[in-house]
N, C-alpha and C positions, 0 to 999 in steps of 0.2 A: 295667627300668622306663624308662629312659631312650630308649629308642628308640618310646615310647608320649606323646612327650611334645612332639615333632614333629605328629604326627596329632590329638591333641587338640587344638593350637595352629591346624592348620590349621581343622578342624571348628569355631571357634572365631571362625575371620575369618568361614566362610562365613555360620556366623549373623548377628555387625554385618554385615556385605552384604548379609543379605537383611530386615534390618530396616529397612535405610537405602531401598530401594527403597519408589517411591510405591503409594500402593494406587489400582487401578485404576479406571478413570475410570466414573463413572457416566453412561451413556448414555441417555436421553433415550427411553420408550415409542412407538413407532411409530404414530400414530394415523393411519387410512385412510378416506378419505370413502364414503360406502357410501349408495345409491339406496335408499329406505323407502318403504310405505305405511299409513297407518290402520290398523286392523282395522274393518270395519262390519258391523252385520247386515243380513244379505238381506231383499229388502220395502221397504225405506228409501230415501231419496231418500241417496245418496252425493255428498261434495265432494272433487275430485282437483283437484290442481295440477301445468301443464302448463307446459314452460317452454318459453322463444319468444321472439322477437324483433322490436323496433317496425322498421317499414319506412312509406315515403310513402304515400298513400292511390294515389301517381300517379309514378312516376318512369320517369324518359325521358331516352335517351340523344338529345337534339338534334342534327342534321345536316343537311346541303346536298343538294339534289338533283340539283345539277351540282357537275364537278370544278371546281378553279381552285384560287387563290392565298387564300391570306388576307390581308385590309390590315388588318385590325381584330378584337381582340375589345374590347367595350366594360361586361363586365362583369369578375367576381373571386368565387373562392368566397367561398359566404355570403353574396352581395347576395341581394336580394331584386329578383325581375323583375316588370313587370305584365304582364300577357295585350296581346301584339301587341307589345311592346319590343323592339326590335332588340337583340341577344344578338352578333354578329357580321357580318362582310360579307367578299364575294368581289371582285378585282379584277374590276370589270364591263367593259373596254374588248373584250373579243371579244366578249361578247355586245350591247354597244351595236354595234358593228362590223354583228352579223347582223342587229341591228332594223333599221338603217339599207338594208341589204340586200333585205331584208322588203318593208322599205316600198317600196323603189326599184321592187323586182321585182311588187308588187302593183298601183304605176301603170303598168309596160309593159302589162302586163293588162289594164288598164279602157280603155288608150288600143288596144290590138287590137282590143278589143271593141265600141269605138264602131267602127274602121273597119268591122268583120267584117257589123255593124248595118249601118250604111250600104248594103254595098256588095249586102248581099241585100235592103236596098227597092230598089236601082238595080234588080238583076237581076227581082224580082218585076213589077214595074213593067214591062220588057222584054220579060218572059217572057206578060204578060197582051195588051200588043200585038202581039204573036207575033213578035218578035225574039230572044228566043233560045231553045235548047230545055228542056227538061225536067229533063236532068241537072245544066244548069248551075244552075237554080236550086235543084235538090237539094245543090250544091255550095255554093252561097253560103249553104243553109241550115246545112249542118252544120259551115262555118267560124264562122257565129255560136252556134251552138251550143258548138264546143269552145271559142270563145274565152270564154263564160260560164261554162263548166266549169273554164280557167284561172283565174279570176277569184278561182272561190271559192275554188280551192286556194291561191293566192297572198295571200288572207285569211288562210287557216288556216295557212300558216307565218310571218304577219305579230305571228298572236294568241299560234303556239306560243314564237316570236320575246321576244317580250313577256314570256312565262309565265318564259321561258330566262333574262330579267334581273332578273327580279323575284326567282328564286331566288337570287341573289348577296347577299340579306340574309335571316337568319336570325332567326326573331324567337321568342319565347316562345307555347307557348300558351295557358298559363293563368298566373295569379299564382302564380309560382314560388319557389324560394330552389336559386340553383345549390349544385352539394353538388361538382362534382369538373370539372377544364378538361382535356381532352387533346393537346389543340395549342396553337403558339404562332403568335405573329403572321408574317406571311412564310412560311407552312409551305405546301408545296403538298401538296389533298388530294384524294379521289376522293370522287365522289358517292357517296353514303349512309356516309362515314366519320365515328366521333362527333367532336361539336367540345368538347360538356357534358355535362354527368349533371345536370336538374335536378328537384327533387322540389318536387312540385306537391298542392295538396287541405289542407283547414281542418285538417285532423286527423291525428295518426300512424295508421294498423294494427297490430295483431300477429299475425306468423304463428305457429302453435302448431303442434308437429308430436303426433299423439296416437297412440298403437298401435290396433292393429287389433282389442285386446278391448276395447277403449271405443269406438274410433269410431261403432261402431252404435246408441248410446247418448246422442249430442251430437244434440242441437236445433238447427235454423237456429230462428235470429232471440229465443234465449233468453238471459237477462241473466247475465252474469259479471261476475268482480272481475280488477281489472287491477293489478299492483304490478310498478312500474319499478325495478330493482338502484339505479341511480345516481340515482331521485327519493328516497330514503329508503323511510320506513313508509308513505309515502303510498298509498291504493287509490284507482284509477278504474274506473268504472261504463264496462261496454262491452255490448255484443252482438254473436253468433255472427252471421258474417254469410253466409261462406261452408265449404263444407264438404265438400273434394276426395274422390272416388269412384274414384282410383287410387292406389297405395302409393307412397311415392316409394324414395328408395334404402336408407335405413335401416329399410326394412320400416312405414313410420308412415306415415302420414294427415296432408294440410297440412289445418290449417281457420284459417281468416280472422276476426279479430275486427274491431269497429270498435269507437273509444274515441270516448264518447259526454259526458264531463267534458273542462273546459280543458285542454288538452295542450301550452301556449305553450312548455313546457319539456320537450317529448319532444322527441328528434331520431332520423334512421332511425339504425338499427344497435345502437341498449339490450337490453342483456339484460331479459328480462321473466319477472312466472310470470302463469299465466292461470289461475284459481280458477273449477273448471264446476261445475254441481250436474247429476247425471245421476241419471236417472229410475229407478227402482226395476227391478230385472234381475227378480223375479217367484221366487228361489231362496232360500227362507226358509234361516235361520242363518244362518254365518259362512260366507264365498266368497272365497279369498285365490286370486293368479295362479300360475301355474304352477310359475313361477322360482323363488317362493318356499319351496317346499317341497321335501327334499330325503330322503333314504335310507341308513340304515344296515344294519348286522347286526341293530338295535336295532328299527330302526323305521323310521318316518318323522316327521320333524322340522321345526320353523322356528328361525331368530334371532331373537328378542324383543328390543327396543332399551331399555335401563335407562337415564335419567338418570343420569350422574356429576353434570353440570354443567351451565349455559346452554348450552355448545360440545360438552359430547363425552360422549357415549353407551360406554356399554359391552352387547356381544354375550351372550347367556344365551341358550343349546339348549334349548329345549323341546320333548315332545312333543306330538304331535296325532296325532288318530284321523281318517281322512278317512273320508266317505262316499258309498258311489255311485260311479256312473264321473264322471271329469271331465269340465265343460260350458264352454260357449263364454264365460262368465263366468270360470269358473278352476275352482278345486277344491274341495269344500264341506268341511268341517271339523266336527265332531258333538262334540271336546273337544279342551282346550290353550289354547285363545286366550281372552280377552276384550276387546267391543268397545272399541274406544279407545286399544288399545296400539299399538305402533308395529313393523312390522318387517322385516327386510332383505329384499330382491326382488331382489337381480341380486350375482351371485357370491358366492353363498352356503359353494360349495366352498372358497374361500379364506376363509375366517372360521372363527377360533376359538372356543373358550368364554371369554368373559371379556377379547377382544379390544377398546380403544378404539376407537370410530369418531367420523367426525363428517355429519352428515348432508347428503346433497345434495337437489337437490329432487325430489317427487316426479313 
């Protein structure tokens, strides 16, 4: 018995050891934000929200039209410029240098030209008395000729002269608010390099970018809701204004809103969503997009979005019956859904049953 008595003692520590160890950590549900849409029925005027970004109605990288120095800039981000404000200036002494030039070289000219004048009434005059011949007053003619032909041209580098100093200041061209300065003073730069970024026009924009199964579906010049991330809950009344006819790189459609409410408190670069009402697709039932429906052994399926809470949704598999071939609209659906639910569109593959999400925009 004695040698049983080691072994129970030891079996005995391992227990208090493994009771003294802490119980392990409770780790915290993984919640993952996941793109949704409505469910609507087809026939119906449908509202999507498109997310975007305010930009100026007008922004403009400001520049010189000739190289040179800088002596001055005489604003700061976030001033506010009027229309014709001098924004900057170029060390002017070469180009004052070639006005002076200009000019110098413009009166050799006039004073040619009075000789060149003269000297073919002398010879006209000569030539009618028959003192000289033919050629020579062909000569006297076309020295005054070229010296008129000097004249103007030494006008026109007198004026280009001019144009050449007048670029050494930089001015606004509309009532602006500089947003960004890329040089500093004493910087030597080259003609058309930016000096400012300034954004100019009454009003922000938003650019929306939309996919290519709704683009064909958005209105020029129809009314939307505009809600700025960083104004709060607040909505601004806008309209569609413009509404691009090539894809850009993420496969989307730019279109152009304009914010038609006070906007004193937008600035370019807010996150925005853009709230459209698009016109009836003409495909009665239920039409959900492509992404959103998926394939098993089983069937085929959607994610239905459950409220847990104000923030976070929970994923529920459902089946649906789809019918027909798929159309430019999406895929039509004859049973599973109903209108008004909400549910996942894009990575559908990585979703579970019963997974937390929290929702992005649509």
């Amino acid at each position: 018995m004695r040698q049983f008595f080691p072994v129970i003692a030891a079996l005995s520590l391992l227990a208090i050891l493994a009771g003294c160890e802490p119980p392990p950590e409770q780790t915290e549900p993984l919640i993952r934000p996941v793109r949704y849409e409505r469910v609507v029925v087809g026939g119906d005027r449908e509202r999507r929200i498109f997310s975007g970004v305010t930009r100026a109605a007008l922004e403009a990288d400001l520049s010189f039209k000739v190289p040179g120095n800088v002596t001055s800039i005489s604003v700061d981000v976030g001033d506010s410029v009027a229309k014709g404000q001098v924004v900057a200036r170029l060390d002017p002494t070469d180009y004052e240098v070639a006005l002076r030039q200009a000019e110098a070289g413009l009166e050799r000219a006039r004073a040619q030209l009075r000789n060149a004048r003269s000297n073919f009434e002398r010879t006209r005059e000569l030539y009618e008395n028959r003192n000289v011949s033919k050629s020579e007053l062909d000569n006297a003619r076309a020295n005054a000729e070229s010296a008129e032909a000097q004249v103007r041209a030494d006008a026109q580098r007198l004026e280009a002269a001019r144009l050449q100093l007048s670029y050494t200041r930089l001015v606004s061209p509309e009532q602006c608010t500089v947003a960004e300065q890329y040089v500093e003073e004493n910087q030597n730069i080259t003609a058309g390099q930016g000096i400012v970024q300034v954004n100019c026009g009454d009003c922000a924009e938003v650019a929306v970018d939309v996919p290519g199964a709704f683009i064909g579906r958005v209105q020029a010049d129809s009314d939307v809701r505009v809600k700025v991330t960083a104004l709060g809950d607040q909505f601004f009344r806008g309209v569609v204004a413009e509404i691009g006819v090539a894809a850009g790189a993420r496969s989307t459609y730019p279109v152009t809103v304009q914010v038609r409410d006070d906007c004193t408190d937008m600035r370019s670069g807010m996150a925005a969503d853009v709230e459209l009402i698009l016109p009836a697709t003409g495909i009665q039932g239920i039409s959900v997009p492509f992404i959103a429906v998926g394939e098993d052994s089983e069937g085929n399926f959607v994610y239905v979005l459950i409220p847990v809470n104000d923030e976070t949704w929970r994923a529920e598999k459902r089946r649906v019956t789809i019918a027909g071939a798929p159309a430019a609209a999406g895929i039509q659906l004859t049973s599973g859904l109903e209108e008004g639910e909400l549910i996942a569109t894009a990575g559908i593959r990585r979703l579970t049953e019963g997974q937390l999400l929290t929702l992005l925009a649509e």
